[in-house]
C-alpha positions as CSV (number, residue, x, y, z in Angstrom):
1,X,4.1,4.3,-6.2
2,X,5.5,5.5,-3.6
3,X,4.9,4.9,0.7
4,X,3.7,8.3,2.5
5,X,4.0,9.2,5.8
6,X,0.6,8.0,7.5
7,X,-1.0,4.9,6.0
8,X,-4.5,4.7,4.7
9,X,-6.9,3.3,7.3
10,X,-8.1,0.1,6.2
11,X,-10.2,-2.4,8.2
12,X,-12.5,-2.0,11.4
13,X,-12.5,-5.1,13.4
14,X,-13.8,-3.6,16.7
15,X,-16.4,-6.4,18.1
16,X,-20.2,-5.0,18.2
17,X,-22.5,-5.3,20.9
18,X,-24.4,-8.4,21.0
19,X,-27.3,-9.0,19.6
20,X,-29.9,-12.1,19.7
21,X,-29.8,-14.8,17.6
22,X,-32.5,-17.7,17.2
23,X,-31.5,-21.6,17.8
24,X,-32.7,-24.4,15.8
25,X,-35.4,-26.1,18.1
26,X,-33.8,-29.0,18.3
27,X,-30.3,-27.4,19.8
28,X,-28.7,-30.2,22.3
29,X,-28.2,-27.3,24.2
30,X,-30.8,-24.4,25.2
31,X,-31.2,-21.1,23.8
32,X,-30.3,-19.4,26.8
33,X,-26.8,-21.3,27.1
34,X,-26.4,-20.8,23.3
35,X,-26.8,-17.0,24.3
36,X,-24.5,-17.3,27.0
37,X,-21.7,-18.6,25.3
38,X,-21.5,-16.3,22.9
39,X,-21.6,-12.7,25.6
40,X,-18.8,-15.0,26.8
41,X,-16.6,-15.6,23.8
42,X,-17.4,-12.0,22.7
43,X,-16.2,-10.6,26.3
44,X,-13.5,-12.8,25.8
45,X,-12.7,-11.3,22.1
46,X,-12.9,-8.0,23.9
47,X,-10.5,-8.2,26.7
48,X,-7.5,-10.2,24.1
49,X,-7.9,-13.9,25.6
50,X,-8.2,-15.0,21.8
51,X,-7.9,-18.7,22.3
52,X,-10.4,-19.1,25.2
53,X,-12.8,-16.4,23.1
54,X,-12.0,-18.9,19.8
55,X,-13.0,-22.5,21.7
56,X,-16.3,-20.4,23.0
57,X,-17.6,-19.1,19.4
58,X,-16.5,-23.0,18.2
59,X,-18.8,-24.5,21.1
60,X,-21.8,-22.0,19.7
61,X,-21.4,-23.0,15.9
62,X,-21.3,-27.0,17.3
63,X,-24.6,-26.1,18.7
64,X,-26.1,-23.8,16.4
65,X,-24.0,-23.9,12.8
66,X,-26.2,-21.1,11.5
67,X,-25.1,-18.6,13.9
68,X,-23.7,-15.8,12.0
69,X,-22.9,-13.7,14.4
70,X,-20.3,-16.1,15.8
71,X,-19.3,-17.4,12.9
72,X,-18.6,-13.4,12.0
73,X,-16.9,-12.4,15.1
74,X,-14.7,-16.1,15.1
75,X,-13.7,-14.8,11.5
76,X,-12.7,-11.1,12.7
77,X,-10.5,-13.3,14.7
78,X,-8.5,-15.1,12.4
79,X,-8.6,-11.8,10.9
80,X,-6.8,-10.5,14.1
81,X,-4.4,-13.0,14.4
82,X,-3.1,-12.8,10.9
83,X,-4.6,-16.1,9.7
84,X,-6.5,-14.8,6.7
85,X,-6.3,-18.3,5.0
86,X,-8.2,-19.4,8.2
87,X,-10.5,-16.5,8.6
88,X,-11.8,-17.0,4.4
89,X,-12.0,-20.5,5.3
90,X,-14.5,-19.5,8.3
91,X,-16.7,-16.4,7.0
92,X,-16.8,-18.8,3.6
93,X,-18.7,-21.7,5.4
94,X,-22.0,-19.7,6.5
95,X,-24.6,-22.2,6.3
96,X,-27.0,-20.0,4.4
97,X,-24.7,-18.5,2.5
98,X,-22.6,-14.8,2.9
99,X,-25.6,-13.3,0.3
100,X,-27.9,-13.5,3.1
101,X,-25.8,-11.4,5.8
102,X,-24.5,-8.4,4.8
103,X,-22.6,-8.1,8.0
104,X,-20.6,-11.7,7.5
105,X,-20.3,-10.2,3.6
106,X,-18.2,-6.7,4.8
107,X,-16.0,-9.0,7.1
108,X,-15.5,-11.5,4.3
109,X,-14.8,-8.3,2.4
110,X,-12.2,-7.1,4.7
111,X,-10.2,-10.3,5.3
112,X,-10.0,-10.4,1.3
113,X,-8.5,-6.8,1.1
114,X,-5.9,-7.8,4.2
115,X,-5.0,-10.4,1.8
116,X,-4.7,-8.6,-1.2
117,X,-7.7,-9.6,-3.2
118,X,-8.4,-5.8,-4.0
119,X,-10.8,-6.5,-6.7
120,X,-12.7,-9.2,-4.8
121,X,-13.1,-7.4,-2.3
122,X,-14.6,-4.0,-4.0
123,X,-17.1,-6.7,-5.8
124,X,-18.2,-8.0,-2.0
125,X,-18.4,-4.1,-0.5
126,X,-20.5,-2.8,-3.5
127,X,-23.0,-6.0,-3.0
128,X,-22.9,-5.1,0.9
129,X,-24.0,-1.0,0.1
130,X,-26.8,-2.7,-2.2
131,X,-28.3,-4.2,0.3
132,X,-27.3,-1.3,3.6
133,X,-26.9,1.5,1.9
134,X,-26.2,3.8,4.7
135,X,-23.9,1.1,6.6
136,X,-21.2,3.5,8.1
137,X,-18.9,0.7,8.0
138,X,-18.7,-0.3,5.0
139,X,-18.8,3.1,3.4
140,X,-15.7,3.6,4.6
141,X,-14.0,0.4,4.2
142,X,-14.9,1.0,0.8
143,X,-13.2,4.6,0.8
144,X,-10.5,3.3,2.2
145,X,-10.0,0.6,-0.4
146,X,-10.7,3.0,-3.5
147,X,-8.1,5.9,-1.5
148,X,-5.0,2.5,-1.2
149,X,-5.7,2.0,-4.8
150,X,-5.5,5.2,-6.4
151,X,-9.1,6.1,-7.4
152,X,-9.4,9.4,-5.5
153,X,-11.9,11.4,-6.7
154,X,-14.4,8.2,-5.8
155,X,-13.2,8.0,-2.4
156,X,-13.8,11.3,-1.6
157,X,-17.2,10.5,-2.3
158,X,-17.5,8.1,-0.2
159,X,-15.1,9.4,3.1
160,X,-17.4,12.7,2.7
161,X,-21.0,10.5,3.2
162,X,-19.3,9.1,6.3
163,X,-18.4,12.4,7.1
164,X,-21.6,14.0,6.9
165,X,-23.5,10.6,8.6
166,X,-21.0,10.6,11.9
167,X,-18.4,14.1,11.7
168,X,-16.8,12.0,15.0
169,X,-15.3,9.3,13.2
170,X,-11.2,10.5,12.9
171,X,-10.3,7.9,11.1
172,X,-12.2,8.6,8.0
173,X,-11.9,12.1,7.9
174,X,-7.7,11.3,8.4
175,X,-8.4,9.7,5.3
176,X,-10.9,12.4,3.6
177,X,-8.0,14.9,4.8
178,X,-5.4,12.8,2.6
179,X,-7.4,12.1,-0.2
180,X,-7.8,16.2,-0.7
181,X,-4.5,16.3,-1.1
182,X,-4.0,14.3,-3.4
183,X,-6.8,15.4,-5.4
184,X,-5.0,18.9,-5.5
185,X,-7.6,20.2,-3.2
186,X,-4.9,21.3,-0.4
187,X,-7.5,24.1,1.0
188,X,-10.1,22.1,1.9
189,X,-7.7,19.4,3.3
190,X,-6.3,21.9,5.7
191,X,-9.9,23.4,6.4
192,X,-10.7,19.6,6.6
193,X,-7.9,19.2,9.8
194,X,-8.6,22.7,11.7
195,X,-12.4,21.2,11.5
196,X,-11.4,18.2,13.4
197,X,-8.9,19.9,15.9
198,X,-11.5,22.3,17.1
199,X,-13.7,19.5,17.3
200,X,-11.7,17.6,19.4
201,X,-10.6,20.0,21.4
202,X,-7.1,19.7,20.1
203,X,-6.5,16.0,20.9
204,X,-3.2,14.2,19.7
205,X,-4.4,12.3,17.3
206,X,-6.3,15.3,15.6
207,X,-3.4,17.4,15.7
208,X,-1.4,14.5,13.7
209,X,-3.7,14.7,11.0
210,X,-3.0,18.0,10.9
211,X,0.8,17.5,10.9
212,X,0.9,14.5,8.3
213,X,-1.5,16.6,5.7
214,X,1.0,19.6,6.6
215,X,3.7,17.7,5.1
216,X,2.1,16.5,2.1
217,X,2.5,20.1,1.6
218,X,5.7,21.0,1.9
219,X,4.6,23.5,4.9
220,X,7.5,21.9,7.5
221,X,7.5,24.8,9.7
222,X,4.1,24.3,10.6
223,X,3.9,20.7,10.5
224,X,6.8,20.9,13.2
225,X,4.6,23.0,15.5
226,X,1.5,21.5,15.0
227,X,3.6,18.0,15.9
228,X,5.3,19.0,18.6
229,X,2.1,19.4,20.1
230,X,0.7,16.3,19.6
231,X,4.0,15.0,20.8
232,X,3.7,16.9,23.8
233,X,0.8,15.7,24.8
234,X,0.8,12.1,24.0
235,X,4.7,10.7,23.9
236,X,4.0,7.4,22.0
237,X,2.2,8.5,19.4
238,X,4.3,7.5,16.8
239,X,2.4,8.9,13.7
240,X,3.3,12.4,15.1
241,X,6.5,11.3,15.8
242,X,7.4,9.6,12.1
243,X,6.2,12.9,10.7
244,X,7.8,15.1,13.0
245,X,10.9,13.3,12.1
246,X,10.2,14.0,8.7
247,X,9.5,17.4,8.8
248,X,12.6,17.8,11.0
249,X,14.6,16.4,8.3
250,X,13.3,18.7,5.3
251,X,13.9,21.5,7.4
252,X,17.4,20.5,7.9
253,X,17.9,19.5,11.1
254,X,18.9,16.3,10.8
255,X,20.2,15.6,14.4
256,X,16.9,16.4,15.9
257,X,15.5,14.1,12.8
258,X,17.6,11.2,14.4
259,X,16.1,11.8,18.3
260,X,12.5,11.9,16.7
261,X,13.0,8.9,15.1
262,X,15.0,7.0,17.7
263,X,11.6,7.3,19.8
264,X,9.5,6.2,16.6
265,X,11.4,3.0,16.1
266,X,11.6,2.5,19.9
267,X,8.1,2.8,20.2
268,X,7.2,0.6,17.0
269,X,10.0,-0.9,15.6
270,X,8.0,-2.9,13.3
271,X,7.9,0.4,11.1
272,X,9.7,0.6,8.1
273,X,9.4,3.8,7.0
274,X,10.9,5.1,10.2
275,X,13.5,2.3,10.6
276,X,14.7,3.1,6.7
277,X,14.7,7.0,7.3
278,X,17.1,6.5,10.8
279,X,19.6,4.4,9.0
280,X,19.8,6.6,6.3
281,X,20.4,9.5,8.9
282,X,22.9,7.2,10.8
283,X,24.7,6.8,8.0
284,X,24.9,10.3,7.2
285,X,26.2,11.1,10.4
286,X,29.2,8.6,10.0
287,X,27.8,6.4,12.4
288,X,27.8,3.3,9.7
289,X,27.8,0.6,11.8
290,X,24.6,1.6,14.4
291,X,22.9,2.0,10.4
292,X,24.3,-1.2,9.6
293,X,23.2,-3.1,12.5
294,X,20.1,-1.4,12.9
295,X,19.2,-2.8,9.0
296,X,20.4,-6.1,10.2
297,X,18.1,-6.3,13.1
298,X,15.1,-5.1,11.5
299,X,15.4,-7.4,7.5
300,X,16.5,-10.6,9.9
301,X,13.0,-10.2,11.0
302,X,11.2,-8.7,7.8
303,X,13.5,-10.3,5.3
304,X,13.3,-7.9,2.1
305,X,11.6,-5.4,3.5
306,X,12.3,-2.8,0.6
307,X,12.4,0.2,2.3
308,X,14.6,-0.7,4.9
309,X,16.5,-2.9,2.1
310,X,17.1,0.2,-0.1
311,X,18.4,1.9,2.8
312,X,20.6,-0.8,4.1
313,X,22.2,-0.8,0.6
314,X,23.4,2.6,0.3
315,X,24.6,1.7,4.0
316,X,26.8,-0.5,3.3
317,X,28.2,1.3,0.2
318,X,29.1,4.4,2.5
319,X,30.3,1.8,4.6
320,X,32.8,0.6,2.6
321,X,31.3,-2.7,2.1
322,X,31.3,-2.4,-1.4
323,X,30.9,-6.3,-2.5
324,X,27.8,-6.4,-0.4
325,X,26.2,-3.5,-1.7
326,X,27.0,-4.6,-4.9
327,X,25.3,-8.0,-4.4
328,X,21.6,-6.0,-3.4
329,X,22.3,-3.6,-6.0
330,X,23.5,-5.2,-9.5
331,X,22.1,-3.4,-11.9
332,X,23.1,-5.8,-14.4
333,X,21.8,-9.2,-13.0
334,X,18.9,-8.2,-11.5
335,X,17.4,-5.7,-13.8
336,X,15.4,-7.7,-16.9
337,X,14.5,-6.1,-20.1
338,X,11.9,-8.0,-22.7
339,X,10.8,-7.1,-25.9
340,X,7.3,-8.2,-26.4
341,X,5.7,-9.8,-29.5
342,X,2.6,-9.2,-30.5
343,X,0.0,-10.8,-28.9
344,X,-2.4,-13.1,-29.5
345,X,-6.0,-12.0,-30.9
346,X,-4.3,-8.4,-32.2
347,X,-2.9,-7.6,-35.5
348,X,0.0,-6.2,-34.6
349,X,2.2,-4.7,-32.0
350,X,1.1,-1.0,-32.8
351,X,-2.8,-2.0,-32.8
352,X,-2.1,-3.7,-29.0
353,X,-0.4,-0.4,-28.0
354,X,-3.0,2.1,-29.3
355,X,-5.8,0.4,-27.3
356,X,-4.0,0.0,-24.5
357,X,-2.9,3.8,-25.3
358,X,-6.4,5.0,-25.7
359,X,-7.4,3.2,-22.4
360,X,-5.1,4.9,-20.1
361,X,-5.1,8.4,-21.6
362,X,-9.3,8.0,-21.0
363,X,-9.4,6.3,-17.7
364,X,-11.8,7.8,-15.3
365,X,-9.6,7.9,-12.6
366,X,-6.6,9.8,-14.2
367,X,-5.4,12.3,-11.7
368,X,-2.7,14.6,-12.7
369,X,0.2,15.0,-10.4
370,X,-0.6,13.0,-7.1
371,X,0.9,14.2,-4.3
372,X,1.5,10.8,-3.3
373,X,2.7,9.6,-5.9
374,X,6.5,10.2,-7.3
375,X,4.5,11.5,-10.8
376,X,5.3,15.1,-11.6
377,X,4.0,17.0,-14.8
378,X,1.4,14.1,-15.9
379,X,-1.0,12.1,-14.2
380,X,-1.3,8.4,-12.9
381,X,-4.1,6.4,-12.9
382,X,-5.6,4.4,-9.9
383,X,-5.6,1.1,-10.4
384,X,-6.5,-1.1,-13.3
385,X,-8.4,-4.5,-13.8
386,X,-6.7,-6.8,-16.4
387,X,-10.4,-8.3,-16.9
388,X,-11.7,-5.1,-17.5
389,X,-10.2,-4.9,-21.2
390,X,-9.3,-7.0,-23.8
391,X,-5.8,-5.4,-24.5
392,X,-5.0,-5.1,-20.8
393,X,-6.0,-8.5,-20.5
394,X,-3.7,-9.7,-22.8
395,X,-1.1,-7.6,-21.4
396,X,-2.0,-9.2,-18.3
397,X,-0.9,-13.0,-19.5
398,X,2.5,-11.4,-20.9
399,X,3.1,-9.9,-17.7
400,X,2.1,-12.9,-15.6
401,X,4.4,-15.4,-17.9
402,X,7.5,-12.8,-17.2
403,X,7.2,-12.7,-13.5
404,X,6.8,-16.5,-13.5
405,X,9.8,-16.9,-15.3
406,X,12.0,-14.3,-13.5
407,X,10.8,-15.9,-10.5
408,X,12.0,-18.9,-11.7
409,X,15.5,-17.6,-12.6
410,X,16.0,-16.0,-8.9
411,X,15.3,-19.2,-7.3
412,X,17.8,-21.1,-9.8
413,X,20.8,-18.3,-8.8
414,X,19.9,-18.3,-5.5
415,X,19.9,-14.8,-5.3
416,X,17.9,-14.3,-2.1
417,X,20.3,-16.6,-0.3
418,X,23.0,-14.7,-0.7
419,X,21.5,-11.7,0.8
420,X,19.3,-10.7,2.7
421,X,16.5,-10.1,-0.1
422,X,13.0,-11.6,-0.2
423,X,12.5,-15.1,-1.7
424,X,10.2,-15.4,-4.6
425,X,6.6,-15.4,-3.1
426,X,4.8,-18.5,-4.1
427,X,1.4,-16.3,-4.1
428,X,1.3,-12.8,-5.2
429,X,-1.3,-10.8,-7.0
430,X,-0.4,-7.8,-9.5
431,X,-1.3,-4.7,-9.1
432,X,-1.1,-2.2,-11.8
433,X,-1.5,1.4,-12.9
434,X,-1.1,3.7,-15.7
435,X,1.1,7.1,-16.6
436,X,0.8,9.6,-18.7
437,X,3.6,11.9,-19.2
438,X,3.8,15.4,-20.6
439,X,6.6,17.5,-21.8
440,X,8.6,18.6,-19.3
441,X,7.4,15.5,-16.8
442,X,8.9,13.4,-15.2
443,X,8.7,10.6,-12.3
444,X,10.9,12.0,-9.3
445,X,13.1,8.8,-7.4
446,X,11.1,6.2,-5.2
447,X,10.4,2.5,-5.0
448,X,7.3,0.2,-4.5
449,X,7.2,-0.7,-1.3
450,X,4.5,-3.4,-1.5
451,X,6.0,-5.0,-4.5
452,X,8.9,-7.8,-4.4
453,X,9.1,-7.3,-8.5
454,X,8.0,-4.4,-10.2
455,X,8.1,-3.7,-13.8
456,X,6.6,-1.2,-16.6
457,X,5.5,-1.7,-20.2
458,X,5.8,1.0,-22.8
459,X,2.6,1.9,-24.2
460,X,2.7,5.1,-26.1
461,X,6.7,7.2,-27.0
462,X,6.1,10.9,-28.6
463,X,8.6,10.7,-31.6
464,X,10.4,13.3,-30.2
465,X,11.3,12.9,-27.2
466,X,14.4,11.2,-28.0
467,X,15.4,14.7,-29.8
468,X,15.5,16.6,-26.8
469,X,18.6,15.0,-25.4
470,X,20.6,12.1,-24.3
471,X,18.5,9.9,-22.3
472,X,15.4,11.9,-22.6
473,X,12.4,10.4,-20.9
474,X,14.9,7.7,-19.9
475,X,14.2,5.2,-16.5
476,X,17.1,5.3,-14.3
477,X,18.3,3.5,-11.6
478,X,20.0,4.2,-8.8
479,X,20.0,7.8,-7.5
480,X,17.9,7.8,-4.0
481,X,15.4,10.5,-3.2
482,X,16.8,14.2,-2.8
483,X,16.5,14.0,1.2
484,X,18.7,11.1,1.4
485,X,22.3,11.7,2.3
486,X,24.9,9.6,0.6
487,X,29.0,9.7,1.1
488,X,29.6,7.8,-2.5
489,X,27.8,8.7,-5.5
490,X,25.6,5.9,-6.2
491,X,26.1,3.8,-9.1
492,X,23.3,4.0,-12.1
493,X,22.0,2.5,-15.0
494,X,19.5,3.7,-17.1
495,X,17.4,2.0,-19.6
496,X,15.9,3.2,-22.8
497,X,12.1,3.0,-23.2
498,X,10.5,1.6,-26.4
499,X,7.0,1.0,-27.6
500,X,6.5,-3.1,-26.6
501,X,9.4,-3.7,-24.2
502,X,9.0,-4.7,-20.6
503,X,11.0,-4.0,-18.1
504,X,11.1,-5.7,-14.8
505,X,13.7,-5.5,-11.7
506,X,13.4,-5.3,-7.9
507,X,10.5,-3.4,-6.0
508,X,13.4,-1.9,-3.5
509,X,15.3,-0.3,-6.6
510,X,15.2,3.2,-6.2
511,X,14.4,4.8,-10.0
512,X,12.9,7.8,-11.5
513,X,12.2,9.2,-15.1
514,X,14.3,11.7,-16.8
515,X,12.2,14.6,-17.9
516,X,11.8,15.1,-21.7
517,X,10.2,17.9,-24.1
518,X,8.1,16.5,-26.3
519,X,5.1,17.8,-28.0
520,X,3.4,14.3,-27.6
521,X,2.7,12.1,-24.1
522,X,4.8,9.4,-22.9
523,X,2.3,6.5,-21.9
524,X,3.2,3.5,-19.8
525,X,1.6,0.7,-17.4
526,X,3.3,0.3,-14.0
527,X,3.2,-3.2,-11.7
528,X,3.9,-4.6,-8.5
529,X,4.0,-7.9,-8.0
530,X,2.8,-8.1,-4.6
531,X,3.1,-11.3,-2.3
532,X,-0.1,-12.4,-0.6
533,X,0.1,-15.3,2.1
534,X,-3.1,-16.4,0.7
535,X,-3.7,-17.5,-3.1
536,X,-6.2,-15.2,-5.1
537,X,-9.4,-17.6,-5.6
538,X,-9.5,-19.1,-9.2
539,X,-12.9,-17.6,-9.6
540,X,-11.3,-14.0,-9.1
């Protein structure tokens, strides 16, 4: 999977008007104060005084502890603050339960997909539409969280009924814009963005939609007008200015690339993407060291952040640093290869693959060549539930016992100390995906940006592919993507694919798939292992 310019819109925490609530009768305090308290904590909420806003909704729950509304809004809070142990812990205790408030459900909802409990969190946004069918909310929560996880035909469906209920809302029709691209539907996303620019009058934000879908594809002259624009007009935007930077880039001008992006990361420098892309062109431009300490800066505070970890790597290579780039990239200890046995409750190793075979090459939410994705001549799944299958169950357990165990073996050779990689997350969740490969395909370079681990299984080899050449429809680590500029050719390994075997290494590995002929289609299951600071709930 690989990061895109312009992330998916996820949560909406903006705090509603207020609206009444009834007291028990035998409140210590009267309704009216009640009342008061909680326009107070909520203007509070409103202008950012969080901790005089949090004591307020506290006070209203100690006087009436079946107030959902504050009980909602103290959750959004958490929610806000990053504390989405705390904020579960809060929307979890409703008195009467979070079936009986849809509202306090769609927040719970939220928090669990800010956490990373994907599925949960779809189960608790489909009970919500039950109940409000029309809620504009949570419509487009929900086709935000099917668009993050790959099912894009259904999200379309859902940012369009949004569309059509409130054509104002940008965010969602961003979002509607992106999906179409993805979907192969490049027309209508474009038609999709001249729609929202004439609505709005041209407005920055509108003409960054326009940019980012622009460059999704391939069109970098006009992206780089249509961004300049929205640059123009509103300096710190730094959507425009990531994809402007972008575009500037592919277009090969990599010197304006570098300004662009100087005013990204100055403007957020809590961005990855941005951060990764400037050291890269840093590097490029023989300034190694600005690179180099630019990395630095950003992994001391985001240790093992991948992209910025990949391109620190390759930094210190050109640099000359060779031991040190050695240490983040050693192909040898950090890349794991497993041959699995047959599992439990299957009769053999080929019976396990066929199902698992037939599962992916049927799946509903197949979609061939992503534009998001790094998969070219096949398609990719969105992704999968291991409960949802027997076989991908099974393959869940095997997968979950290998990560354990690699985690294991990191912590024992101290591998993260002696970089500046991420430590083994003691909470993660998996997140997985399927790919289907036809002759000729292949996946192009990327990495998993979300992931600390990744890893793939081999499901399904065509009993040709191997004919077509050496190290057909190989994986191979190592080479970046095309627009990266490197002084040293990078060092590679590649690793042969079999029906059974498991491969797992490092989310920040750049790798790709050799393309193959083949008269048959090369089937495998992708994973990130992706750290959560809060554990998934045992009844997930």
């Amino acid at each position: 999977m690989e990061e895109r310019r312009g992330e998916t819109t996820a949560g909406r925490d903006n705090v509603p008007p207020a609206i009444e609530q009834k007291s028990d009768m035998n409140d210590p305090h009267p309704e009216e104060d009640v009342r008061k308290m909680l326009q107070d904590a909520m203007a509070k909420h409103q202008s950012g005084q969080l901790d005089d806003a949090e004591r307020l909704y506290q006070r209203v729950l100690q006087s009436d502890e079946q107030n959902v509304q504050a009980r909602r809004l103290w959750g959004i809070l958490a929610r806000e603050r990053g504390d989405l142990a705390g904020s579960l812990e809060i929307l979890n205790k409703s008195s009467g339960g979070t079936d009986e408030d849809p509202d306090l459900l769609c927040e719970l909802a939220l928090t669990h997909f800010a956490a990373g409990h994907l599925q949960i969190a779809n189960t608790l946004l489909h009970q919500v539409l039950a109940r409000q069918p029309d809620s504009l909310k949570t419509l487009a929560n929900l086709g935000a969280l099917l668009q993050y996880t790959g099912h894009i035909n259904e999200a379309i469906t859902y940012h369009q009924r949004v569309v059509d209920m409130d054509p104002s809302d940008l965010e969602v029709r961003y979002n509607l814009a992106k999906s179409l691209v993805d979907a192969g539907r490049g027309d209508e996303a474009i038609a999709e963005c001249e729609s929202v620019v004439a609505m709005t009058s041209g407005q920055p934000f509108a003409l960054s939609i326009k940019g980012s879908v622009l460059c999704d594809l391939e069109q970098f002259d006009a992206a780089a007008e249509v961004l300049e624009q929205a640059v123009a007009a509103d300096p710190a935007n730094d959507l425009a200015l990531i994809s402007l930077g972008y575009a500037q880039r592919q277009l090969g001008k990599p010197d304006l690339a570098a300004e662009t992006l100087r005013q990204a990361v100055k403007i957020n420098p809590h961005n990855a993407g941005s951060t990764a892309e400037l050291i890269n062109i840093l590097t490029a431009q023989d300034r190694q060291q600005e690179a180099l300490t630019l990395g630095e800066n950003f992994l001391i505070r985001h240790r093992g952040e991948r992209m910025v970890l990949a391109a620190y790597a390759y930094a210190l290579r050109d640099a000359g640093r060779e031991d040190e780039a050695h240490a983040l990239l050693d192909f040898d200890q950090l890349i794991h290869v497993i041959d699995l046995e047959k599992p439990t409750g299957f009769k053999s190793l080929d019976s396990f693959n066929q199902s698992l075979a037939g599962l992916i090459t049927g799946h509903p939410s197949l979609l061939f060549s992503p534009k998001s994705k790094a998969t070219h001549g096949g398609g990719q799944t969105g992704e999968l539930n291991f409960d949802d299958d027997p076989a991908l169950s099974a393959l869940g357990a095997l997968i979950h016992k290998a990560v354990m165990d690699r985690a294991e073996s990191f912590r024992g050779a101290d591998i993260a100390d002696q970089t500046l990689m991420a430590h083994p997350p003691e909470n993660w969740s998996i997140r997985v995906w399927g790919t289907v490969l036809e002759s000729e395909g292949c996946q192009t370079p990327h990495n998993h940006p979300l992931g600390w681990l990744s890893g793939v299984y081999y499901v399904q080899l065509p009993s040709d592919m191997a004919q077509a050449g050496w190290q057909s429809g190989w994986l191979e680590f190592g080479a970046p993507p095309e627009r990266y500029m490197v002084a040293c050719e990078p060092a590679l390994r590649a690793v042969e694919p079999k029906e059974g075997r498991l491969v797992l290494f490092p989310s920040y590995f750049y790798h790709r798939t050799k393309p193959f002929r083949s008269s048959g289609s090369r089937v495998s299951i992708a994973f990130d292992v992706v750290p959560s600071s809060v554990p998934v709930p045992a009844t997930a």
